[in-house]
Backbone as a printed PyTorch tensor [residue, N CA C, xyz], in Angstrom:
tensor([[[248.5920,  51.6290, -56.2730],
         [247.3930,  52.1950, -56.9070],
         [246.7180,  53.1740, -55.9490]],

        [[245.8730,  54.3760, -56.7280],
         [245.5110,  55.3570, -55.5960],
         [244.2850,  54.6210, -55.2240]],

        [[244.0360,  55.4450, -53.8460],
         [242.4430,  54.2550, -53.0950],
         [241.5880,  54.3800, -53.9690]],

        [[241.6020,  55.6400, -54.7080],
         [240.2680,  56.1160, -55.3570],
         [240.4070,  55.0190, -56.4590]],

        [[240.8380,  54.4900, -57.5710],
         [241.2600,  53.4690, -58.4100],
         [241.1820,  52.0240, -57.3910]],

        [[241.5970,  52.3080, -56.6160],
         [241.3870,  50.9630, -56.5160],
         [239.8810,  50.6520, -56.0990]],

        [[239.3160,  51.2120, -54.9670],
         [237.8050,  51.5450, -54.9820],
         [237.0190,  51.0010, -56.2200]],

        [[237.6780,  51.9550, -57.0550],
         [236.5390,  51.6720, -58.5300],
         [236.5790,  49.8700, -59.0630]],

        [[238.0570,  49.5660, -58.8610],
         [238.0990,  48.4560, -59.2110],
         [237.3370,  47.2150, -58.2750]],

        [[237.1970,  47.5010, -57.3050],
         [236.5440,  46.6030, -56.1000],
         [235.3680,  46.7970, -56.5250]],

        [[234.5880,  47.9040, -56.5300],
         [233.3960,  47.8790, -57.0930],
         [233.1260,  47.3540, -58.4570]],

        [[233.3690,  47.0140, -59.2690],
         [233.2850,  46.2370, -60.5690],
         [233.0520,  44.9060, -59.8840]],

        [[232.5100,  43.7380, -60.6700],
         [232.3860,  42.4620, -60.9160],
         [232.5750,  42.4170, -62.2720]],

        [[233.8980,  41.8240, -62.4840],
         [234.1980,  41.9210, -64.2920],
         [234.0590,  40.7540, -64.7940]],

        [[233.2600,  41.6480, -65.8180],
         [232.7810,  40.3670, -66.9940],
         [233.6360,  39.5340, -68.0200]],

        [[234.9960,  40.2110, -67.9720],
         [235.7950,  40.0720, -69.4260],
         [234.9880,  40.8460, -70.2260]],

        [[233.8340,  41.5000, -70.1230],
         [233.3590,  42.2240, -71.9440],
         [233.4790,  43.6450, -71.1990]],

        [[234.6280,  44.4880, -71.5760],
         [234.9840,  45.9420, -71.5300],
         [233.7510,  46.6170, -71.3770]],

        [[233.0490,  46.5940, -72.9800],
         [231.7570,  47.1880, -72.7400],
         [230.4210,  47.3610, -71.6810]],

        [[230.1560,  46.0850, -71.4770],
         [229.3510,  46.2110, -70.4350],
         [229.8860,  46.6900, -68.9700]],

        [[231.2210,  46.2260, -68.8310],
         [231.5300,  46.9550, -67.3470],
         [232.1640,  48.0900, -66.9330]],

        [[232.3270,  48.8250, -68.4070],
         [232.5060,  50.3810, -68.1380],
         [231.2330,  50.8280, -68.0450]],

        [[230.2720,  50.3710, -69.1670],
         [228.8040,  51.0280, -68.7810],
         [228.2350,  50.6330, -67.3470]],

        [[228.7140,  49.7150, -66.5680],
         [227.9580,  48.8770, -65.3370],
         [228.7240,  50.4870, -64.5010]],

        [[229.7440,  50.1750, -64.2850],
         [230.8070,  51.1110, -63.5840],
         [230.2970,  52.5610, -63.3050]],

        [[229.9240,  52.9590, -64.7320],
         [229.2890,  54.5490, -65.0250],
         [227.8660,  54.5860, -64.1430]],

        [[227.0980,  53.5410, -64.7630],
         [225.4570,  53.8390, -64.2710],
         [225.8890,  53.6210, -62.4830]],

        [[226.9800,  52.5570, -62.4670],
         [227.0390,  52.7230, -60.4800],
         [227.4650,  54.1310, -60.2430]],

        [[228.0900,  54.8770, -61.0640],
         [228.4440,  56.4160, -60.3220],
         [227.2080,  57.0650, -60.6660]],

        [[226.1160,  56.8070, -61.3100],
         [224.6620,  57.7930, -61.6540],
         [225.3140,  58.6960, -63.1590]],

        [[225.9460,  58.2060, -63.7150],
         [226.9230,  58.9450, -65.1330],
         [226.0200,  58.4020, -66.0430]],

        [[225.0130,  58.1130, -66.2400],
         [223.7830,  57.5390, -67.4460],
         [223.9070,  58.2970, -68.4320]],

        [[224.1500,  59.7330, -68.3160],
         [224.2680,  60.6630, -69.3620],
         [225.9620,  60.4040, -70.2770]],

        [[226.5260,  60.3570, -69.2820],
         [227.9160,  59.4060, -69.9220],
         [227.8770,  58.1370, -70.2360]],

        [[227.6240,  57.3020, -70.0470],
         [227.0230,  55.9060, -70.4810],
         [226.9330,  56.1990, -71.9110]],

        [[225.7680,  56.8980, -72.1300],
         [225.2320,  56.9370, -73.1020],
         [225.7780,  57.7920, -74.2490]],

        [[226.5560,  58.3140, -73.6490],
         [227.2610,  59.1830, -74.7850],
         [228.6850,  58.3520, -75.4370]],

        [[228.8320,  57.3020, -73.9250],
         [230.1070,  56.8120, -74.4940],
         [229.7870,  55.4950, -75.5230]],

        [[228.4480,  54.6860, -75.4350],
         [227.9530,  54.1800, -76.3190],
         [227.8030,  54.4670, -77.6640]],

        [[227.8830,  56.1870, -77.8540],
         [227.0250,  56.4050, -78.9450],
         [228.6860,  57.0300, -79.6560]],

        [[230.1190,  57.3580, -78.8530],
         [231.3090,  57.5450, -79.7090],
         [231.6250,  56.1410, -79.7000]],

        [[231.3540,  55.4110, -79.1710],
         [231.8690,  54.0390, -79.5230],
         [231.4060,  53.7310, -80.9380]],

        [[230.1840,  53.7200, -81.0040],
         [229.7930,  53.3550, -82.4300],
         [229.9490,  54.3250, -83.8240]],

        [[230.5580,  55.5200, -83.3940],
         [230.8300,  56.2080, -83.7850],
         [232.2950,  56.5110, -84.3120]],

        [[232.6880,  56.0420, -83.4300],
         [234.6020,  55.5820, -83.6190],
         [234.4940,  54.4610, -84.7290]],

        [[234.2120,  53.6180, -84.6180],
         [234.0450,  52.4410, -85.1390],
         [233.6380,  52.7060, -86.4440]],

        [[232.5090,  53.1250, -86.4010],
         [232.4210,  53.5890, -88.3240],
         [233.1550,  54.3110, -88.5650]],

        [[233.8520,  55.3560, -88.1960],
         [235.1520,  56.0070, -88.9740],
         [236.2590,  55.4320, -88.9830]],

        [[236.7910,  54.6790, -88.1700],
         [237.6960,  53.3660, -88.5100],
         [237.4010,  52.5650, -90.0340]],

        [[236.3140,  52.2750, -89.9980],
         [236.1030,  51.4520, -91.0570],
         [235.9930,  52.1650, -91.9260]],

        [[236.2010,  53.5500, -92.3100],
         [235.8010,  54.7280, -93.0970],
         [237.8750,  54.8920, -93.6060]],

        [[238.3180,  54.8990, -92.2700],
         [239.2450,  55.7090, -92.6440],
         [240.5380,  54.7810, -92.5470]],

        [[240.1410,  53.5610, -92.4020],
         [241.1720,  52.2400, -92.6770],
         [241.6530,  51.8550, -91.1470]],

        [[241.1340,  52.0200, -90.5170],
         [241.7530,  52.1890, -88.8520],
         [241.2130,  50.5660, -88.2180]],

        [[241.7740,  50.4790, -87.0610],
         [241.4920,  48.7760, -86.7330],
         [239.8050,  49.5740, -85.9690]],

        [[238.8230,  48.8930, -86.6520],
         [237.6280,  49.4180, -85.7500],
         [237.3040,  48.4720, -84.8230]],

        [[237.7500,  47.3660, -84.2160],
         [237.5430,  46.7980, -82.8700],
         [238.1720,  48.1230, -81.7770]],

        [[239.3520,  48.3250, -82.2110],
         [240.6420,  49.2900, -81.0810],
         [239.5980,  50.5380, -81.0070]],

        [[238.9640,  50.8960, -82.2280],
         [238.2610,  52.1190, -82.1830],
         [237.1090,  52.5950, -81.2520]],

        [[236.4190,  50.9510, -81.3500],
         [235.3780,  50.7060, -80.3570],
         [235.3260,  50.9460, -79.1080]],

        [[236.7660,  49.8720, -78.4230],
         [237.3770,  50.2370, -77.0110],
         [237.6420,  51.5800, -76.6150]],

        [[238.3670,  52.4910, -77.3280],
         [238.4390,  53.3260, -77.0340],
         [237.6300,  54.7140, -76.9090]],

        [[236.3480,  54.5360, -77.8340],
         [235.3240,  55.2880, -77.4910],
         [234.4310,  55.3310, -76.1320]],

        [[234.4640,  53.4940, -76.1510],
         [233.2980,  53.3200, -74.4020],
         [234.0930,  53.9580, -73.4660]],

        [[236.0050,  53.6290, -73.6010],
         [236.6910,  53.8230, -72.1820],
         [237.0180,  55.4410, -72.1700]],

        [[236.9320,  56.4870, -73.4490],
         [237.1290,  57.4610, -73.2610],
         [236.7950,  58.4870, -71.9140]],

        [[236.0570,  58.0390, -71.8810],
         [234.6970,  59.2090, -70.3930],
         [234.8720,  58.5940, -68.8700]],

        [[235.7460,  57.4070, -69.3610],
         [235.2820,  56.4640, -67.7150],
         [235.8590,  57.5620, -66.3390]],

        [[237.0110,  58.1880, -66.9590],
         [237.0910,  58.7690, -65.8970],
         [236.1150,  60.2560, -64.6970]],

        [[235.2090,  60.1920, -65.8610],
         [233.7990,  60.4440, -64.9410],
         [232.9560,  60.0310, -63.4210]],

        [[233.7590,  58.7310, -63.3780],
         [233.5610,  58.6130, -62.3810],
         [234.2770,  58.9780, -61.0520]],

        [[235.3870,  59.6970, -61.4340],
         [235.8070,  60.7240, -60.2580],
         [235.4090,  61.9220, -60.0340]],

        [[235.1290,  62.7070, -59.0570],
         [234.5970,  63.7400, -59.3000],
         [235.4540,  65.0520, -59.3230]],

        [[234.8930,  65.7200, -59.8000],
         [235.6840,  67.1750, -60.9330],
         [236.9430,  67.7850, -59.6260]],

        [[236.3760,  67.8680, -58.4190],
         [237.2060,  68.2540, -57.4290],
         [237.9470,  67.2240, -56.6380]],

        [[238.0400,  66.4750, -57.0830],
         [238.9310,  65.0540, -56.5610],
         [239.9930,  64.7560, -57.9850]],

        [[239.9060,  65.7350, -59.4090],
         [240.2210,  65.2270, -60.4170],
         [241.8600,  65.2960, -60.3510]],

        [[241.9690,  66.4190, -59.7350],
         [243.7830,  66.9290, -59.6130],
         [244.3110,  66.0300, -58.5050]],

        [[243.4790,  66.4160, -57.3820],
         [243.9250,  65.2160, -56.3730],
         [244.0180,  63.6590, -56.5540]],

        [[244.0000,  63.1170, -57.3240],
         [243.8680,  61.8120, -57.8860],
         [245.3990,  62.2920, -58.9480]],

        [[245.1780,  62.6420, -59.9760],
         [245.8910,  62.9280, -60.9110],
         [247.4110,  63.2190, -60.3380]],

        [[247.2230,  64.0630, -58.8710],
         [248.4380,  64.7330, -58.7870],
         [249.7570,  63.0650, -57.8910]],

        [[248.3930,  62.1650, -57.0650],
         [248.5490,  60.9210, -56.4950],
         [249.4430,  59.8540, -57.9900]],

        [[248.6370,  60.4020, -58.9620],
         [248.9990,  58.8740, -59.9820],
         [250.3140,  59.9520, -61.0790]],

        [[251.4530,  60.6880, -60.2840],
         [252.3980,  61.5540, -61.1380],
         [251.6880,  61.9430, -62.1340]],

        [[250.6010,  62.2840, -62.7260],
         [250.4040,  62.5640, -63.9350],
         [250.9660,  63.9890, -64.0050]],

        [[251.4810,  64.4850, -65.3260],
         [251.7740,  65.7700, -65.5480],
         [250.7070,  66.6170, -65.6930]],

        [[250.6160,  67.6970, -65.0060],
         [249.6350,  68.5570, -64.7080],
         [249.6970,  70.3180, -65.3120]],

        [[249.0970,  70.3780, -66.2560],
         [249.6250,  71.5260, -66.7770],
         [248.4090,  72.7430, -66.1260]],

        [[249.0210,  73.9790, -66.4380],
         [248.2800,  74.9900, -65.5820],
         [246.7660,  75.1210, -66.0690]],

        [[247.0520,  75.5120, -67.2570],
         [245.7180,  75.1280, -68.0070],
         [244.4550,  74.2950, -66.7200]],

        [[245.1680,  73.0790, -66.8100],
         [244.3620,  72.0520, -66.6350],
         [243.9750,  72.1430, -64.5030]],

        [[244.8900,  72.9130, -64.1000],
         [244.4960,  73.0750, -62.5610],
         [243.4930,  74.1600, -62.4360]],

        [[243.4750,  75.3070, -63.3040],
         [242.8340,  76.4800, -63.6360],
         [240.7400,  75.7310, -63.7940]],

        [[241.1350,  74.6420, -64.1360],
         [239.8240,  74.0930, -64.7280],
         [239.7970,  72.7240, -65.0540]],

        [[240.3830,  71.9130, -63.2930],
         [239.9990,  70.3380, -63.1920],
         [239.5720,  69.5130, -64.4030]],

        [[237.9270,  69.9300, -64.5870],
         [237.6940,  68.4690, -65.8720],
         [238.5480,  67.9850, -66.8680]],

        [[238.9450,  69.3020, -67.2760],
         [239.8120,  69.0190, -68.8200],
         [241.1690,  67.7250, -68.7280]],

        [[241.4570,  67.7790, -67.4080],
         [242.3540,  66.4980, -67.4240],
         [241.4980,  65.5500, -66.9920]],

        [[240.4180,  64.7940, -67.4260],
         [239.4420,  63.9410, -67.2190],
         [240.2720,  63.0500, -68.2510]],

        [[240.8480,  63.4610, -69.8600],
         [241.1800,  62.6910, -70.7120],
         [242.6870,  61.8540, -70.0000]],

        [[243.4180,  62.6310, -69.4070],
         [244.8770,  61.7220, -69.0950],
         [244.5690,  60.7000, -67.8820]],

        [[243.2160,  60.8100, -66.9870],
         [242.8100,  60.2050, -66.0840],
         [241.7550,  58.9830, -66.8150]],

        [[241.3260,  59.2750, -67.2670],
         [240.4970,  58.0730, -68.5330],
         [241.3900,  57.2120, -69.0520]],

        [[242.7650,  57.7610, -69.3670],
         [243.9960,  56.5870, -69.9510],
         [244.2580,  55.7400, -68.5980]],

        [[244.5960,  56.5710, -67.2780],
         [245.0010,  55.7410, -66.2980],
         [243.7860,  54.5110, -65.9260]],

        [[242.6540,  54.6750, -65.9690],
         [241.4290,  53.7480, -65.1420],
         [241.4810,  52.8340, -66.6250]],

        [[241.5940,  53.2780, -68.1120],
         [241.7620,  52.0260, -69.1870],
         [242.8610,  51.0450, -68.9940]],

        [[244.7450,  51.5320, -68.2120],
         [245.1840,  50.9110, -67.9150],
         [244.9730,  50.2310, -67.0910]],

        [[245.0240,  50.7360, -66.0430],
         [245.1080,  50.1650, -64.5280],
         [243.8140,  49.3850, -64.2370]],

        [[242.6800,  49.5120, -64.6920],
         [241.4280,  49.3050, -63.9660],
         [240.6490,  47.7280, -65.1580]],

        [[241.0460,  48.7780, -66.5270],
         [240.8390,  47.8740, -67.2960],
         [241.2510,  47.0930, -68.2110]],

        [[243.0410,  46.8180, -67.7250],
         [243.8560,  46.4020, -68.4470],
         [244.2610,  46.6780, -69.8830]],

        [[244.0480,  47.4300, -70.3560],
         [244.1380,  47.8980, -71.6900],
         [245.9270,  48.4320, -71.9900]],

        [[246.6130,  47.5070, -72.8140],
         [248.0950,  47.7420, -72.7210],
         [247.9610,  48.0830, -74.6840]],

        [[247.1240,  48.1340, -75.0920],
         [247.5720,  48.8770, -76.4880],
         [247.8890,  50.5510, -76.5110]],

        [[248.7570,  51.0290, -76.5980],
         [249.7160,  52.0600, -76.8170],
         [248.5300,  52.9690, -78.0940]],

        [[248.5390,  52.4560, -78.6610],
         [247.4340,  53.1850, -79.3380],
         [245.8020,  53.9480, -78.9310]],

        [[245.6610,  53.0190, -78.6180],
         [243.9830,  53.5270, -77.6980],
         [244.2950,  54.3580, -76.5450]],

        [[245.4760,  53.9050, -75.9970],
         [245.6590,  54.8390, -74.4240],
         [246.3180,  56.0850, -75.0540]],

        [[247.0810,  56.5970, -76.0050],
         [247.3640,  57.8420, -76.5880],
         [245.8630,  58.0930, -77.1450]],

        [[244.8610,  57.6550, -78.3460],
         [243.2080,  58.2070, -78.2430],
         [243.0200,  58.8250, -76.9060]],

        [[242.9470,  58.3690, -76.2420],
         [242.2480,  58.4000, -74.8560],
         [242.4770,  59.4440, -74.2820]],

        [[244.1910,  59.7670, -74.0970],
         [244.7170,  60.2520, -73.4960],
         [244.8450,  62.0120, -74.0100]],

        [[244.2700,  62.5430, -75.6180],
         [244.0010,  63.2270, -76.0500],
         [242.8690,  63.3460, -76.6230]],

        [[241.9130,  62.9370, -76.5040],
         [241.1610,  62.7860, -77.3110],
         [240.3170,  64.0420, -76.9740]],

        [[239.8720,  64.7890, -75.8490],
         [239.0490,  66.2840, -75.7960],
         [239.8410,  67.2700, -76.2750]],

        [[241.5640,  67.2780, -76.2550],
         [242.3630,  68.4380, -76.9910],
         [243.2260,  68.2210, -78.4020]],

        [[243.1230,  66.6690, -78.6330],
         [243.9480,  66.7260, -79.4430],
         [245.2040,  67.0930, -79.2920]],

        [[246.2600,  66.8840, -80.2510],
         [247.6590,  67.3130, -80.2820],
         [248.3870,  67.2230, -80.9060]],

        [[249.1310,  67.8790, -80.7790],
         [250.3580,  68.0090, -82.4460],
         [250.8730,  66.8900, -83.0320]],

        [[250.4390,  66.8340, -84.4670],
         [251.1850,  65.7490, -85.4940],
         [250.1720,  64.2390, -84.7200]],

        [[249.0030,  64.2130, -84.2200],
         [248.4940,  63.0140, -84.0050],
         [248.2650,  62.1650, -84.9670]],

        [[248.3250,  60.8730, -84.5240],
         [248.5250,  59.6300, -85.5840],
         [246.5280,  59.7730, -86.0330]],

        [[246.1520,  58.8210, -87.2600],
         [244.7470,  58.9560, -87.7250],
         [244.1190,  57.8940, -86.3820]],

        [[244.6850,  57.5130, -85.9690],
         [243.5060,  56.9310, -84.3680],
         [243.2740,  57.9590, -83.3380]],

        [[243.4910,  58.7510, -83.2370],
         [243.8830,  60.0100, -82.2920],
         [242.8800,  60.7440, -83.0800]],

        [[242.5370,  60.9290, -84.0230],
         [242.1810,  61.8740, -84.8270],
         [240.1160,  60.9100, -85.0880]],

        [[240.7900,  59.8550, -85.5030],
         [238.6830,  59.3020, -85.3940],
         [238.3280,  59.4140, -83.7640]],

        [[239.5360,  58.8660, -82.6120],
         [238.6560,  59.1420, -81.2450],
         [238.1290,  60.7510, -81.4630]],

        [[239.3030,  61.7860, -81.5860],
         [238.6820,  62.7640, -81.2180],
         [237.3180,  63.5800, -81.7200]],

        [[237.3780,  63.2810, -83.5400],
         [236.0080,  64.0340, -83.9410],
         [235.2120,  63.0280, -83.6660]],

        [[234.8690,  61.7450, -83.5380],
         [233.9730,  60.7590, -82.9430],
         [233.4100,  61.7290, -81.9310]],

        [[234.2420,  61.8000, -80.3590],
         [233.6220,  62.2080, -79.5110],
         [232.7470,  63.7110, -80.0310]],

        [[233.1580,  64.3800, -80.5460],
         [232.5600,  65.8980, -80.6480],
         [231.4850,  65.7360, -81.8390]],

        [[231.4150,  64.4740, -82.7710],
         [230.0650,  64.4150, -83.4930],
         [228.9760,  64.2590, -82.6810]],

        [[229.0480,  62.7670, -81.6960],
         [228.3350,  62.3350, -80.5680],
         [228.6680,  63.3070, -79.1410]],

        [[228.3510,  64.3860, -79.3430],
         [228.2180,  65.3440, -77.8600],
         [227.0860,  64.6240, -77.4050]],

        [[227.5380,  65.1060, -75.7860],
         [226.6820,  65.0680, -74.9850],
         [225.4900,  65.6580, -74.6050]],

        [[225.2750,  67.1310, -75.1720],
         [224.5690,  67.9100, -75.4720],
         [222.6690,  67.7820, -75.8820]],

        [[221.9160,  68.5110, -75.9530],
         [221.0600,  67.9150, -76.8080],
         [220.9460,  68.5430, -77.8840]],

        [[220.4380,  68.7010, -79.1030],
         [220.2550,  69.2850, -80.4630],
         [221.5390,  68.5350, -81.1930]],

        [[221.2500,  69.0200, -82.7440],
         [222.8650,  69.1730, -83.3840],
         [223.9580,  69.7960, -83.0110]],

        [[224.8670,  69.7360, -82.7090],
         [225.8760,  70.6960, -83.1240],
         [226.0460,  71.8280, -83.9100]],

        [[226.3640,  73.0140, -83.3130],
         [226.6110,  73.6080, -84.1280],
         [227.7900,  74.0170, -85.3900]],

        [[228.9930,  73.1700, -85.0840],
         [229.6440,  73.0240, -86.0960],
         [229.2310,  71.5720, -87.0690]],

        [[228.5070,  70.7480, -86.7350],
         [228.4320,  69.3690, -87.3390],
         [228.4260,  69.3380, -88.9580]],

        [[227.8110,  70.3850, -89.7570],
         [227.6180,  70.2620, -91.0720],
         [228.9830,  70.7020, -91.5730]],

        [[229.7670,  71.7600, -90.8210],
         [231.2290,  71.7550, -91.1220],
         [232.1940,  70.3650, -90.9850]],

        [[232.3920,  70.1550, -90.2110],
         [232.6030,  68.7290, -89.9070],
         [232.4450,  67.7600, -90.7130]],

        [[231.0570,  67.2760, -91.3400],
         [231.1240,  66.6070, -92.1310],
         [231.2010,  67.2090, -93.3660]],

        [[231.2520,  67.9560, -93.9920],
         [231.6100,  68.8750, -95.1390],
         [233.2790,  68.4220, -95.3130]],

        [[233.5520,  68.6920, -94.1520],
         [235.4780,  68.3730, -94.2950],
         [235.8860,  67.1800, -94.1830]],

        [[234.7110,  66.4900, -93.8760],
         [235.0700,  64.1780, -93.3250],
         [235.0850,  63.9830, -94.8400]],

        [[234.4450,  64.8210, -95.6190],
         [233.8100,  64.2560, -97.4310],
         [235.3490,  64.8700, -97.7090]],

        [[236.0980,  65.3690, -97.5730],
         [237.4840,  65.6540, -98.1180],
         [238.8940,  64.8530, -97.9320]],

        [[238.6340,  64.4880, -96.1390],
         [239.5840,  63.9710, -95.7310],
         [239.4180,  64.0050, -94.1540]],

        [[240.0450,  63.1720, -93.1180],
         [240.1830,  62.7940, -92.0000],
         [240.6120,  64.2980, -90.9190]],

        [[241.5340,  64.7820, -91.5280],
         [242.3660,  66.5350, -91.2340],
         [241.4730,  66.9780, -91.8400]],

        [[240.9180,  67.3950, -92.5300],
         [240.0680,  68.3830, -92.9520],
         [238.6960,  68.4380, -92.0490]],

        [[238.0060,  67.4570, -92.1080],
         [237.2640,  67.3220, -90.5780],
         [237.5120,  67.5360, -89.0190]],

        [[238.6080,  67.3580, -89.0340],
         [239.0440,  67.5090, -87.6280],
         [239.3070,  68.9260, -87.4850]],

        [[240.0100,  69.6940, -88.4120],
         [240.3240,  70.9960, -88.5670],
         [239.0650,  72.0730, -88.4920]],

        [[237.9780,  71.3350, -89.2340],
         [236.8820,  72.1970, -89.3630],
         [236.2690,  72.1310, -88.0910]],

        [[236.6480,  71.2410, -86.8440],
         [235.9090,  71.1840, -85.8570],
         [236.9930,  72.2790, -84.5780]],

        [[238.0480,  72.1970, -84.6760],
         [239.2370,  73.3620, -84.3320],
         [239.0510,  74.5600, -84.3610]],

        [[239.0980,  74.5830, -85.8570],
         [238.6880,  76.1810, -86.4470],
         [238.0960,  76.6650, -85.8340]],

        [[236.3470,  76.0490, -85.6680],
         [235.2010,  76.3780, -85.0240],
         [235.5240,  76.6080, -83.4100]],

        [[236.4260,  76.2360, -82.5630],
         [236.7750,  76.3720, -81.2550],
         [237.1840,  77.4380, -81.3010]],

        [[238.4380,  77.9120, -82.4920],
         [239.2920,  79.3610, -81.8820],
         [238.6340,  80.2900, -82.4120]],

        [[237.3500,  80.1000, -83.5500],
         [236.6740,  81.3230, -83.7420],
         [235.5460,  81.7330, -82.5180]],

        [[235.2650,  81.1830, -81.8030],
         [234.4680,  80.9830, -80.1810],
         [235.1190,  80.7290, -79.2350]],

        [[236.3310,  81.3660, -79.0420],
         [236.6940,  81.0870, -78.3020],
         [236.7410,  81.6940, -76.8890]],

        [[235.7220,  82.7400, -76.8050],
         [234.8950,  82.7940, -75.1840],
         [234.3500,  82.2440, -74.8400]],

        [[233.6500,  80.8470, -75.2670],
         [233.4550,  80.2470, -75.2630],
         [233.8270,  79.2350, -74.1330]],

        [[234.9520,  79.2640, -74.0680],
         [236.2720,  78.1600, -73.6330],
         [236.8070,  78.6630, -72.2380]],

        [[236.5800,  77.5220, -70.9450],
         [237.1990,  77.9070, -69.7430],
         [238.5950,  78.3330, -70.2490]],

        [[239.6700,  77.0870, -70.6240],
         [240.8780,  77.1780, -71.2280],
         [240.9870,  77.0670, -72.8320]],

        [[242.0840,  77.8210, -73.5650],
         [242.8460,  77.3750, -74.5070],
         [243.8390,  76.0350, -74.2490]],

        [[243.3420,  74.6090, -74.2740],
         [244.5570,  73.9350, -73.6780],
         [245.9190,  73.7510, -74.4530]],

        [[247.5390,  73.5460, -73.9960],
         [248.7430,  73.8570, -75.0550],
         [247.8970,  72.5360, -76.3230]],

        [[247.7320,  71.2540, -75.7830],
         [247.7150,  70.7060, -76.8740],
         [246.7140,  70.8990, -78.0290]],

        [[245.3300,  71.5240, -77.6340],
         [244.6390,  71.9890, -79.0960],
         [245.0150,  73.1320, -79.6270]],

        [[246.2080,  74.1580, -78.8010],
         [247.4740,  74.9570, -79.4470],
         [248.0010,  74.4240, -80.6860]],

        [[248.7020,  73.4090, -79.9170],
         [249.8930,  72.2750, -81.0220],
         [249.0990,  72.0390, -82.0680]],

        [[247.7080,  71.2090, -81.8080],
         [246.7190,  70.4510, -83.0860],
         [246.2320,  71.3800, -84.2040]],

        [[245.9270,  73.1340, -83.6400],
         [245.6530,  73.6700, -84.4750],
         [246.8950,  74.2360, -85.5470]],

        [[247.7540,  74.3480, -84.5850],
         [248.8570,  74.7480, -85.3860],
         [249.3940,  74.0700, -86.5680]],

        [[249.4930,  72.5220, -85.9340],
         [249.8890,  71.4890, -86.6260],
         [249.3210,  71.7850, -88.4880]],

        [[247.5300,  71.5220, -87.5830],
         [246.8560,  71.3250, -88.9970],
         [247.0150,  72.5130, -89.7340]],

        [[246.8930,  73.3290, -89.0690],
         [247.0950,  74.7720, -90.0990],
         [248.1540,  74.7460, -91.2130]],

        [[249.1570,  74.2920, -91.0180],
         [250.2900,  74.2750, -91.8410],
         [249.9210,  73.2180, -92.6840]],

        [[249.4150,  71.7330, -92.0050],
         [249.5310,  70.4850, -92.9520],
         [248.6750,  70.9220, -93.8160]],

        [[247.1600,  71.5160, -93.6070],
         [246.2630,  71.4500, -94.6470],
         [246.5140,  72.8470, -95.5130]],

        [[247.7020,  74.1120, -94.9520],
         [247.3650,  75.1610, -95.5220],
         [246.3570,  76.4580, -95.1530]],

        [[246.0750,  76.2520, -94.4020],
         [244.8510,  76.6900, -94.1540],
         [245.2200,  77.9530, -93.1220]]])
């Protein structure tokens, strides 16, 4: 295990309840603003699970553990990443955070035992999305981008839910769309919200 992981894990006193000791974990790095955001896709995952037939316990987990990897910091993110083999695409060296999501799967495995195959693929895409994703992949990801971190509404949100009243892809798409029409917006284009838009483009037509 890298020191930095293991560190995190020494610092924990685990409760057995996921929830409280990813939030304990976060507020010890001063991440309150993540805390709280990951509280608010948790509950947020969870009702679209139950919306969209999905197991909403798995949905839950995977909203709190989405962000944990916040607690590394943005310039330690590759160096960690590059320690635990993760595949490192250029994109993602060009502009550290964005692999925060494949480093969030490693600290759900490793840190917080989490061996469902399902939540650690959420996890593991859940800020880019990616081609042909299963519908758990698809509530983590518009979960997180309803509940931004941000303050105000969103500015795509009424699209978003305009397209949730149609279908699961149609929401997710309308939140896509809205990326590549802004897209100066964007440090990177990453390949996989490439793949996701592409994907959907064809599935829905669009």
């Amino acid at each position: 295990m890298h020191p930095a992981l293991l560190e995190l894990r020494e610092q924990l006193n685990f409760t057995d309840n996921i929830f409280e000791d990813s939030i304990n974990l976060l507020n010890k790095h001063n991440k309150v603003i993540v805390a709280e955001h990951s509280k608010c896709v948790a509950a947020e995952a969870e009702r679209l699970a139950n919306i969209f037939g999905e197991n909403h316990k798995d949905a839950r987990i995977a909203g709190i553990l989405h962000d944990i990897s916040a607690v590394i910091p943005n310039d330690k993110k590759i160096e960690v990443a590059e320690s635990l083999n993760i595949d490192i695409l250029s994109e993602e060296k060009a502009f550290p955070p964005i692999i925060h999501q494949k480093l969030s799967k490693e600290i759900a495995k490793t840190i917080f035992g989490i061996t469902n195959e399902g939540i650690l693929s959420a996890i593991c895409c859940h800020t880019t999305l990616k081609s042909n994703p299963t519908r758990f992949e698809m509530i983590l990801f518009i979960a997180d981008k309803l509940e931004w971190d941000q303050e105000g509404t969103p500015p795509y949100f009424k699209n978003v839910q305009e397209g949730l009243k149609k279908s699961l892809e149609n929401g997710v798409f309308a939140f896509i769309k809205y990326l590549y029409e802004n897209q100066s917006n964007l440090e990177v284009v990453h390949p996989w919200l490439a793949d996701a838009y592409n994907y959907l483009s064809v599935l829905l037509g669009s």
